[in-house]
GUTOR-799534 format. One record per residue: x, y, z of N, C-alpha, C in turn. Coordinates in pm, whole numbers. Layout:
N
<rec <X,Y,Z>,<X,Y,Z>,<X,Y,Z>>
...
***
This chain:
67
<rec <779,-8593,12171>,<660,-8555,12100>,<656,-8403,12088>>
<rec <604,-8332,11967>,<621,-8277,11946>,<503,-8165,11992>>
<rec <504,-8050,12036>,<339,-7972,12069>,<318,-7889,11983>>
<rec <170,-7937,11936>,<95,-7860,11824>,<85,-7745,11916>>
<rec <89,-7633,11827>,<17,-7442,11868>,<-103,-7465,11777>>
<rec <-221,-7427,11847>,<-293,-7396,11777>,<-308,-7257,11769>>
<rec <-387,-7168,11675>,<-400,-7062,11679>,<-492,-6988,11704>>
<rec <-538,-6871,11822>,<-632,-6806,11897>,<-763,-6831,11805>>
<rec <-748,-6805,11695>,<-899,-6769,11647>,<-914,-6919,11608>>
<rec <-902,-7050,11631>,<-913,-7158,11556>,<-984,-7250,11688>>
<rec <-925,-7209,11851>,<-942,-7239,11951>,<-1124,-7221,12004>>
<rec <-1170,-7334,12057>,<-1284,-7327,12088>,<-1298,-7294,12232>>
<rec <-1200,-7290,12252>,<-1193,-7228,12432>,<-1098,-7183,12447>>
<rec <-1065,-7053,12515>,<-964,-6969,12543>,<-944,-6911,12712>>
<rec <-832,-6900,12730>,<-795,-6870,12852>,<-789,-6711,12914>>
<rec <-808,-6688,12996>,<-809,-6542,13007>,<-772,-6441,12961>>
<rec <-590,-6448,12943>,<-508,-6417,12901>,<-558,-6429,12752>>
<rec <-572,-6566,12701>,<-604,-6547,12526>,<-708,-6472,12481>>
<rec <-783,-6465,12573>,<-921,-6400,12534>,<-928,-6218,12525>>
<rec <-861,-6169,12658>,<-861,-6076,12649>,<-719,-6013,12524>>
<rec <-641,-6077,12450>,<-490,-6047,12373>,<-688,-6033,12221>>
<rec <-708,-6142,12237>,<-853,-6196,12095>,<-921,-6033,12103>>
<rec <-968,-6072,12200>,<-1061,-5926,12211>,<-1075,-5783,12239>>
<rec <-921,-5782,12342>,<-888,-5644,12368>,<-942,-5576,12459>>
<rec <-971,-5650,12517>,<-1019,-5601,12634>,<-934,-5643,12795>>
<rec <-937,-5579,12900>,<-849,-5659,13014>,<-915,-5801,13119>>
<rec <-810,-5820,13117>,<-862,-5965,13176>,<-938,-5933,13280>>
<rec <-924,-5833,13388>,<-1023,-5781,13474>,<-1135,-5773,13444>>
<rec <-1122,-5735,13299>,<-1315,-5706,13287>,<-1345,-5849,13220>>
<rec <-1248,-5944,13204>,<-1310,-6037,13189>,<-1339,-6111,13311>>
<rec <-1299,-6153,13370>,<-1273,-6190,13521>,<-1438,-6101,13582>>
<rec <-1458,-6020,13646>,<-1584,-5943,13648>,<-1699,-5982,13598>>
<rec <-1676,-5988,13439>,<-1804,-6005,13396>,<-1847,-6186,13431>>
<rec <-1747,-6233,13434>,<-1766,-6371,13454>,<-1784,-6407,13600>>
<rec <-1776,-6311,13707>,<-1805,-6305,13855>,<-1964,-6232,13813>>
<rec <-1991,-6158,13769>,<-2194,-6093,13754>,<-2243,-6206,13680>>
<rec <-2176,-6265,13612>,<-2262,-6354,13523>,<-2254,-6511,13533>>
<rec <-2248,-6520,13670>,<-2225,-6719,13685>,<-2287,-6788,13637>>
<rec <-2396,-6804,13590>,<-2440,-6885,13478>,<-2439,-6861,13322>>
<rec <-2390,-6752,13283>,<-2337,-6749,13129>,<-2276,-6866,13070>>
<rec <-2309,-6883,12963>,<-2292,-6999,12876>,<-2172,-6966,12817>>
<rec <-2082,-6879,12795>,<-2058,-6912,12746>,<-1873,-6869,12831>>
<rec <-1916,-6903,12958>,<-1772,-6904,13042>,<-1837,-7073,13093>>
<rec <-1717,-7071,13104>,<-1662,-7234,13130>,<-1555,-7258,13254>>
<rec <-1617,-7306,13328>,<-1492,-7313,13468>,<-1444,-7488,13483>>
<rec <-1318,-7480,13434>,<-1260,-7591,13485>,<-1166,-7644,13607>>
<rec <-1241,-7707,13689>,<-1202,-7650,13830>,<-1208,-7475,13880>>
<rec <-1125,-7479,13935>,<-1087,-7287,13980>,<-1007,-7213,13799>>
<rec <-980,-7292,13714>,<-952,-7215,13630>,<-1073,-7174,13486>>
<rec <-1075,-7042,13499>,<-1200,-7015,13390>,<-1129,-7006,13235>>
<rec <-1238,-7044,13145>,<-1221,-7038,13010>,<-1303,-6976,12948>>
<rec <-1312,-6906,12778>,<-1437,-6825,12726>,<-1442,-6941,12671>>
<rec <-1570,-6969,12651>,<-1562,-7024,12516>,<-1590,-6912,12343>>
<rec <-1499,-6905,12275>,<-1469,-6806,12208>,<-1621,-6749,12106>>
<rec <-1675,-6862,12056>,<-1783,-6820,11982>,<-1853,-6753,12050>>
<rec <-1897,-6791,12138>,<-2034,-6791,12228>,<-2047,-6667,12265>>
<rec <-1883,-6602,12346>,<-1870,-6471,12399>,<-1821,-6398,12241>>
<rec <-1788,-6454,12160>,<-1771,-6327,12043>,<-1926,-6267,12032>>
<rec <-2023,-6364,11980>,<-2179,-6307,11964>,<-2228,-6229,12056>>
<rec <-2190,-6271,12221>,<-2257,-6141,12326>,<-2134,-6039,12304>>
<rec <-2051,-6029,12292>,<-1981,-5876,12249>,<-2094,-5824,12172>>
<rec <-2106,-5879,12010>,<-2171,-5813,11923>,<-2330,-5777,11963>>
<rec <-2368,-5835,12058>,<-2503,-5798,12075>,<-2506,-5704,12234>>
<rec <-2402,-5724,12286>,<-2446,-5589,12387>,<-2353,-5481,12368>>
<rec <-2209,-5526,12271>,<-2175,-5398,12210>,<-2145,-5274,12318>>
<rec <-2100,-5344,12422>,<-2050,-5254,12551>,<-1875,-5294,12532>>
<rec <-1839,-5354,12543>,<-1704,-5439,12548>,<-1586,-5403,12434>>
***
C-alpha cells in the first residue's frame, strides 16, 4: 500500500516539527507556549505527543501578533 503525503498547509493537525517549518518559528517556543498554556484549544496532546491544530493556532498568531 501505498502512503499518501499530505501537504502542511492542507493538514488539520500538525506536529511540532511541522508547525514550527509552517510558521517559523522554533519548536521551543512552541513547546513553551504549549507548557503556559495547558488548556489552549488549539494544542492537542495525544498521549505524551503534542499536536497544533493548524487553524486554530494560525488565528492566535494573527491576533497576538507576538510570534
Amino acid at each position: 500500500m501505498k502512503k499518501v503525503e499530505v501537504p502542511v498547509w492542507e493538514k488539520a493537525n500538525l506536529t511540532v516539527n511541522e508547525a514550527a517549518a509552517y510558521f517559523e518559528i522554533g519548536t521551543k517556543k512552541i513547546r513553551d507556549l504549549a507548557r503556559e498554556n495547558p488548556d489552549a484549544t488549539y494544542f492537542l496532546w495525544n498521549g505524551s505527543k503534542l499536536l497544533i491544530k493548524r487553524e486554530l493556532f494560525e488565528k492566535q498568531c494573527e491576533q497576538r501578533n507576538e510570534l
